[in-house]
C-alpha positions in Angstrom: 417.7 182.2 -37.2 417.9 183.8 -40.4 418.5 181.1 -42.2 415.6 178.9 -40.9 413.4 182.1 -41.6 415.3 182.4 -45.4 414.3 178.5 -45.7 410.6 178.7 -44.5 410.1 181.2 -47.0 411.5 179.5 -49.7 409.7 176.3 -48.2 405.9 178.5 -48.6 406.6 179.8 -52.6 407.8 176.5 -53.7 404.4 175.1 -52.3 402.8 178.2 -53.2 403.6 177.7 -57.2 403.2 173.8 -57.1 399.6 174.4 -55.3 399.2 177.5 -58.4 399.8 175.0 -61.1 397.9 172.7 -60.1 394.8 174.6 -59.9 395.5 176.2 -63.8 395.7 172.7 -64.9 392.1 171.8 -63.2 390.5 175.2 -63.8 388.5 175.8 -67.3 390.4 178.0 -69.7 389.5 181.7 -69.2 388.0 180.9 -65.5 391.3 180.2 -63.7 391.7 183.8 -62.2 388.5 182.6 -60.0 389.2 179.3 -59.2 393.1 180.7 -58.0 390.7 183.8 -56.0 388.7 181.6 -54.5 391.7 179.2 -53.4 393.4 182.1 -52.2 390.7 183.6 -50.6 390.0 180.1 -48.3 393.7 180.1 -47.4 393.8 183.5 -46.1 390.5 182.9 -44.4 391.6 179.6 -42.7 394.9 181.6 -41.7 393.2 184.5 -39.9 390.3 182.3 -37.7 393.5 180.0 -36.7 395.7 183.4 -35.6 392.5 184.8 -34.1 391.6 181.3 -32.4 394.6 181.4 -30.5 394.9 185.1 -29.8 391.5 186.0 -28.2 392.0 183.7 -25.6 395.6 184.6 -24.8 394.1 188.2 -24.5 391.2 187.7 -22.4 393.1 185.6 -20.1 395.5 188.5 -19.6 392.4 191.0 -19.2 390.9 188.5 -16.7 393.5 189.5 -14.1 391.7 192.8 -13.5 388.5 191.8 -13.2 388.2 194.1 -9.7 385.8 196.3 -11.1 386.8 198.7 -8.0 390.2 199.3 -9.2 390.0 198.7 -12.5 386.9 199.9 -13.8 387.9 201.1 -17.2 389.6 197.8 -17.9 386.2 195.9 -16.8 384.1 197.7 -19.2 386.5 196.9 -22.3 386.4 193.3 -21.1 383.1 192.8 -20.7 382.2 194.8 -24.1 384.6 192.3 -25.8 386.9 195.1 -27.2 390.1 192.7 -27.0 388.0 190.4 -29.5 388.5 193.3 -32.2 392.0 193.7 -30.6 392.9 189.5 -31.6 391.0 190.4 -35.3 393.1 193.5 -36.4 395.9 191.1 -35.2 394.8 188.8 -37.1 394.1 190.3 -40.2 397.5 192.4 -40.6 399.3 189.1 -40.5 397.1 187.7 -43.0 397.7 190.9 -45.2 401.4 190.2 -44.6 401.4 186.7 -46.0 398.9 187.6 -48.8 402.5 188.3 -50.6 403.4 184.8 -50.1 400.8 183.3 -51.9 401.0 182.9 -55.7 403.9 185.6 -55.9 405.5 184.3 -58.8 403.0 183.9 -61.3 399.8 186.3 -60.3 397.1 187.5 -62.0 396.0 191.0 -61.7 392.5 190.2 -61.2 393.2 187.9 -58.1 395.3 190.6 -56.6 393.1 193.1 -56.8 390.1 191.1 -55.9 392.1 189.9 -52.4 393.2 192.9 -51.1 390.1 195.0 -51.5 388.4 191.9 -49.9 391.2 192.4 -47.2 390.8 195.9 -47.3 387.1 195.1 -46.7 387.8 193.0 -43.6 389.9 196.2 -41.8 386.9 198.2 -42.1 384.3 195.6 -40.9 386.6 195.5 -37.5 387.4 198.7 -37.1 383.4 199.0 -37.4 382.8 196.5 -34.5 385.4 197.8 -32.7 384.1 201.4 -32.5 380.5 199.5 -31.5 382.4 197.5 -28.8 383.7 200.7 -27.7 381.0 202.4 -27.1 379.5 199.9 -25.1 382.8 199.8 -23.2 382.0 203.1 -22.6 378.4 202.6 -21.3 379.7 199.5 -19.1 382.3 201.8 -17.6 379.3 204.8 -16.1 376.8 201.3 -15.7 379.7 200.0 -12.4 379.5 204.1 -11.2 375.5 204.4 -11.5 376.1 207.8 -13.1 372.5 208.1 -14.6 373.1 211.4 -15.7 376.2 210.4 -18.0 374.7 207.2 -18.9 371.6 209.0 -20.3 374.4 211.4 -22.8 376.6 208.7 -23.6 373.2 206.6 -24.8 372.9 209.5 -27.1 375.9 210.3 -27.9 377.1 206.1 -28.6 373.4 205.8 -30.3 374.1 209.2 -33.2 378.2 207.5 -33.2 376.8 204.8 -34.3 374.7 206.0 -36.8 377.0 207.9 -38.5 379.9 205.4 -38.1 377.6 203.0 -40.1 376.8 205.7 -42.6 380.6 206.5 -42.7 381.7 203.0 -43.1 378.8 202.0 -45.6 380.7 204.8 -47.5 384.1 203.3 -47.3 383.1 200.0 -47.5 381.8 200.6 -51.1 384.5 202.6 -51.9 386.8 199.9 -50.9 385.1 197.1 -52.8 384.3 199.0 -56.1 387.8 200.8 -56.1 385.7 204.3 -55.9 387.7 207.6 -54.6 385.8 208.6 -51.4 385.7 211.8 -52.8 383.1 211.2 -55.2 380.8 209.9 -53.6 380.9 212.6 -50.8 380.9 214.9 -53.6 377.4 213.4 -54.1 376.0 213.8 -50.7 375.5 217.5 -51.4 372.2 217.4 -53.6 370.4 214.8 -51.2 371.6 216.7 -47.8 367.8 217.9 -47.2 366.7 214.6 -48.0 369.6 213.1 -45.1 368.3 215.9 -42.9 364.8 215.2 -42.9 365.3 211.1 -42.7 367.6 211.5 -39.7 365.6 214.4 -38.2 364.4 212.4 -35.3 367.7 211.5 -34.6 369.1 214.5 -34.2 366.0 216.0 -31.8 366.7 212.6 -29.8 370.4 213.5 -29.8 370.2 217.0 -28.8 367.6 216.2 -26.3 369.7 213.5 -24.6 372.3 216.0 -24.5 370.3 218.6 -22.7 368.6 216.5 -20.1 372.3 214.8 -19.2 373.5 218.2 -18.5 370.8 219.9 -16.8 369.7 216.5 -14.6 366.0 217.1 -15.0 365.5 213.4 -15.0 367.1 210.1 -15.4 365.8 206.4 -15.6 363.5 205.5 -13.0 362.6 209.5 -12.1 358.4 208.9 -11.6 357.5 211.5 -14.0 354.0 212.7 -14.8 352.9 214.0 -18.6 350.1 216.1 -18.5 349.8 215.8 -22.5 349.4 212.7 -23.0 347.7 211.8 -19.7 350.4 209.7 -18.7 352.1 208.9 -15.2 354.6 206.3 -14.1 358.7 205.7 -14.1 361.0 206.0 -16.9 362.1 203.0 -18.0 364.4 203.4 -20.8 365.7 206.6 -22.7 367.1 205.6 -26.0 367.8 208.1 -28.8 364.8 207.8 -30.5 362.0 206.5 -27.9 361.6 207.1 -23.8 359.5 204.0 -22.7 357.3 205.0 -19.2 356.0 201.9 -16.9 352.4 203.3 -16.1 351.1 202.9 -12.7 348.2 200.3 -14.1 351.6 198.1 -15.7 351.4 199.4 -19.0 354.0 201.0 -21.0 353.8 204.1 -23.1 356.2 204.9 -25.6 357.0 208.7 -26.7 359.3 210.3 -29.0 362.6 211.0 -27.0 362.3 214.8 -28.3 359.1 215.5 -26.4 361.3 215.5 -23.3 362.5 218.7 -24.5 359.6 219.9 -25.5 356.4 219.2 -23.8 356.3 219.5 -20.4 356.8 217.0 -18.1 356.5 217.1 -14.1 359.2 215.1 -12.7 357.5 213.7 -9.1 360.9 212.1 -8.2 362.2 214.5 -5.5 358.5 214.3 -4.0 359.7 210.8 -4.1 363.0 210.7 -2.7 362.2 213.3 0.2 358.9 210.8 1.3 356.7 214.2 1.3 353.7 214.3 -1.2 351.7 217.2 -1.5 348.1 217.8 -0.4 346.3 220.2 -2.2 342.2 219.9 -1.9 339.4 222.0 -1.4 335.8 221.7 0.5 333.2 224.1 -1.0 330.6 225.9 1.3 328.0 227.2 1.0 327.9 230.7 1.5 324.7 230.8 3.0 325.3 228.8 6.1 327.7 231.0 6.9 326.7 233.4 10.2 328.3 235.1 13.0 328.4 233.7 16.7 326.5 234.1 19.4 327.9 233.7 23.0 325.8 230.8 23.0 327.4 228.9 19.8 331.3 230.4 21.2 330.3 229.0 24.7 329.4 225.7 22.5 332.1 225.6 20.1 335.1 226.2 23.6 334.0 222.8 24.6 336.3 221.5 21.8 340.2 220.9 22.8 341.6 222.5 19.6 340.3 225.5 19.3 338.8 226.2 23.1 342.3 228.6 23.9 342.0 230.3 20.8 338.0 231.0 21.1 338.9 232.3 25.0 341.3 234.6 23.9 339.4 235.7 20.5 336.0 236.7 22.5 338.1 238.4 25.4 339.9 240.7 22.3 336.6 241.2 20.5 334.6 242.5 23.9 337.0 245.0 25.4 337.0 246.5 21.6 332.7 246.6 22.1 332.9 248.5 25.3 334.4 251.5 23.6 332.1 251.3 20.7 328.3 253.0 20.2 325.7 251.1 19.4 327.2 247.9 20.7 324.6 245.7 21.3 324.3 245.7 17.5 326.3 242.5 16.1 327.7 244.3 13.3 329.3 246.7 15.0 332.8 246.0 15.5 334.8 242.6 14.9 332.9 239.2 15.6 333.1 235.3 15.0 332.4 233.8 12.2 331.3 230.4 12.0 333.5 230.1 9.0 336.9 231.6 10.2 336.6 229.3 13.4 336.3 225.9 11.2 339.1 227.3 9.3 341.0 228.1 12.6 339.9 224.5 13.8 340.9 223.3 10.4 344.3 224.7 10.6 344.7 223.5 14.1 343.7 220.0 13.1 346.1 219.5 10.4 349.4 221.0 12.1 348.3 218.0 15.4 347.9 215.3 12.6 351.2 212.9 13.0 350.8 212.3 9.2 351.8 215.1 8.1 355.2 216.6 7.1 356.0 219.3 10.1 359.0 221.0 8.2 356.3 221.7 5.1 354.1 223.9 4.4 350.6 223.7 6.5 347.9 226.0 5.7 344.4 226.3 5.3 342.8 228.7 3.3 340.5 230.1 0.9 340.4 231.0 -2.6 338.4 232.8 -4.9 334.3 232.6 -4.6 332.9 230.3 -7.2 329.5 229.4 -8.1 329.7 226.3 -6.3 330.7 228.4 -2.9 333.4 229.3 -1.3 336.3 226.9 -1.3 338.6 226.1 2.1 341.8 224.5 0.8 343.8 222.2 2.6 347.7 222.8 1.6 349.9 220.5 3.2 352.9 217.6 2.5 352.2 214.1 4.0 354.8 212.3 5.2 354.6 209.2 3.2 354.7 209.7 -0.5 353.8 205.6 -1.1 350.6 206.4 -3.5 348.1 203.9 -1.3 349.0 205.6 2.3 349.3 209.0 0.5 345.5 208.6 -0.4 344.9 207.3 3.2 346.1 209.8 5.0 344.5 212.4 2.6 341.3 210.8 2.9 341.4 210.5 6.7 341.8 214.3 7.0 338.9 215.2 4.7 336.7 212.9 6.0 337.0 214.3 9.6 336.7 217.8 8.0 333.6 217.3 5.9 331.7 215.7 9.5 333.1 218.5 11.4 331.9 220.9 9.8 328.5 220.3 11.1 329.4 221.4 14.3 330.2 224.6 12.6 326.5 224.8 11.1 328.1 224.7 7.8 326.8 223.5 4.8 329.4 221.5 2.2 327.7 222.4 -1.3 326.7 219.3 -3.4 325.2 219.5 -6.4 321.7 217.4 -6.6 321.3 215.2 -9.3 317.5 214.7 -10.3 316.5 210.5 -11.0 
């Protein structure tokens, strides 16, 4: 075995010189150096896409035996990535750098030498380059199969700032490879233009420490329906990248924003609303305040005609006259408690609400009312519907109030409107 090897070798420098002479005999004086580069340079080449022809599919086919992404989910996302492509080229290139010897041994000239193996030198760091990208893809592919959204959304900007900095890194060492520079110098040299690296990657390290943030807290994730009073926009998040967070509007648009301003501006995040099937009610009916009256037995005897609130009125104007018998003066109406047209509607109101089937029974259900304005008094309406689908959210809404606003009339109230003169 030895032998054949001994023979093989002595078989590749014989063909080696005779294929070295030749070229100095054809090459102009002075210019052979390049003419025996670039000869070298094709062989090498031709040698390394053969070995790497053959390899990659030897090494995919292997990989394609675990192509259960159940049990082997880690070996899925390299495959799919295409790391063992970078696997066949480092391969590849090592053997190439071990024949580089081979060729023109006898009778080299410095200038090819050094001109091949920084060129091979150069070829090592342009895979180990794409094999750091493929990994961090491989990476992303792996937490894609699990649907961690969460992880996904760090990794994004974690693999996003990698990669920036790996390309900065090996920018660095490719030049130092190919112009034979120490790496030391030129890091030496970062240090009087780190403000201006600072400032030109400034963006990129907001996005990166917001991606970071939101990941680990969970505030949101891709497809959270998120709503940004700032800029007026509402709709689902449809990508998160380092930089930009792109938001699919309602109307089909898309808005872009700076991935930092998820850190800093605030941002309602509707998806729980979403999730649970529960939206929020949360409108008012202004009165006016001068409708307003207590009853008389006549308008309770009225008003117990309807089913909601007939129970409560009984009760109410039983409490309110045993409390008058003990009282002086007690023909006069404001003496004592009494019924207000008002508090009944709100009663009815409330009543109304809590009986409607559209609306959540575990929520909150109140009716109430805030602080006099000068448009009246407002009654809100706080409740959760049960559907949080935008078009029967606004039905269901819209149903309630528009039996409020007509039932009020039976109340002798007056909604307040502002007149507008034509």
């Amino acid at each position: 075995m030895n032998d054949q090897l001994e023979e093989t070798k002595n078989f590749i420098q014989e063909l080696s010189e005779q294929l070295y002479i030749y070229i100095s005999q054809i090459s102009p004086a002075g210019f052979d150096w390049v003419f025996h580069a670039i000869v070298k340079l094709g062989i090498l080449i031709t040698v390394f896409l053969t070995i790497d022809f053959i390899l990659k599919p030897i090494i995919n086919y292997t990989f394609r035996f675990f192509h259960n992404e159940k049990k082997y989910p880690v070996i899925k996302s390299i495959y799919q990535s295409r790391v063992t492509n970078s696997v066949a080229h480092i391969i590849a290139i090592v053997l190439v750098a071990g024949i580089n010897t081979y060729i023109f041994p006898a009778k080299s000239i410095p200038k090819t030498n050094i001109f091949i193996i920084r060129s091979i030198n150069l070829g090592f760091v342009l895979i180990f380059a794409g094999m750091l990208y493929r990994g961090l893809t491989a990476f992303r592919n792996y937490f894609t199969i699990k649907q961690d959204f969460y992880k996904i959304m760090a990794l994004n900007a974690i693999s996003e700032t990698v990669r920036i900095l790996g390309i900065f890194i090996f920018s660095i060492v490719g030049i130092c490879v190919i112009f034979g520079i120490k790496g030391t110098t030129i890091v030496g040299s970062l240090g009087a233009i780190t403000a201006v690296l600072v400032l030109v990657f400034r963006d990129t390290i907001l996005g990166f420490v917001t991606g970071i943030h939101v990941s680990t807290s969970k505030s949101m994730k891709v497809g959270d329906w998120i709503s940004i009073p700032k800029y007026s926009i509402e709709g689902n998040i449809s990508e998160i990248s380092l930089l930009t967070t792109k938001i699919l509007n309602f109307d089909k648009t898309i808005s872009t924003i700076p991935t930092y301003d998820l850190l800093t501006t605030e941002i309602k995040n509707l998806q729980v609303m979403s999730e649970s099937n529960t939206r929020r009610i949360k409108k008012s009916i202004y009165f006016n305040i001068n409708s307003f009256k207590f009853l008389s037995d006549e308008d309770i005897e009225r008003l117990k005609q309807i089913n909601l609130i007939s129970d409560y009125l009984e009760s109410k104007a039983s409490e309110i006259k045993k409390e008058k018998e003990s009282l002086a003066h007690k023909d006069r109406v404001i003496n004592g408690r009494q019924l207000t047209n008002i508090g009944v509607f709100r009663y009815y109101a409330q009543r109304y609400v809590e009986n409607d089937p559209d609306i959540d029974k575990e929520g909150a259900i109140m009716v109430r009312q805030l602080d006099i304005t000068p448009q009246g008094l407002p009654l809100e309406v706080y409740c959760f519907a049960n559907d949080s689908k935008w078009e029967h959210f606004e039905q269901i809404q819209a149903d309630i109030f528009d039996h409020l606003l007509v039932a009020s009339k039976e109340f002798d109230l007056q909604v307040m409107q502002v007149s507008v003169k034509v």
